[in-house]
C-alpha positions, 0 to 999 in steps of 0.5 A: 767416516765421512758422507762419501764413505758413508754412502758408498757402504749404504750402496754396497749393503743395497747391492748386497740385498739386491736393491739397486739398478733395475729395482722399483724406484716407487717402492723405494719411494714408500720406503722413504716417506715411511721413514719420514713418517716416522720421524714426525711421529718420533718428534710427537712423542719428543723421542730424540733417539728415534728422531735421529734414527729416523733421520738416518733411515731416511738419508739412507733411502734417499742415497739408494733411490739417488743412485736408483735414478741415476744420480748421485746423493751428494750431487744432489745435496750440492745442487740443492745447496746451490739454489739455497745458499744466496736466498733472502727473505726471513723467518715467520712463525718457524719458517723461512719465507723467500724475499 
């Protein structure tokens, strides 16, 4: 499957369980920064297959509070993209530094 299949059965599983539109954006923002909690401890015990899962959970919050907010995922993976895509600057210790 691709991202947009993929997303369009996230949203519907949400809407099944009542999740979308009108539900509190900042619980769904709990949720995903425990998800993303649980992938930094996932990567502290060096468990691979929770990392991915926890990965996966979390896209799966962010596509539900995108469209919570109004907007799309993938329309926000392509404006991130934008703005990245062209940058310069160089890796320091394990991280990009911007020119």
């Amino acid at each position: 499957m691709d991202f947009e299949q993929l997303k369009r059965k996230v949203l519907d599983w949400a809407d099944a369980r009542d999740l979308l539109h009108e539900k509190n954006k900042f619980k769904q923002w709990g949720k995903t920064y425990e998800e993303v909690g649980e992938i930094f401890t996932a990567m502290l015990d060096d468990d691979r297959e929770a990392v991915m899962d926890g990965i996966g959970d979390t896209i799966v919050t962010l596509i539900i509070l995108a469209d919570q907010n109004g907007m799309d995922a993938v329309n926000c993976l392509e404006k991130a993209y934008d703005e990245i895509k062209d940058r310069k600057g160089k890796t320091v210790n394990g991280e990009f530094v911007k020119d």
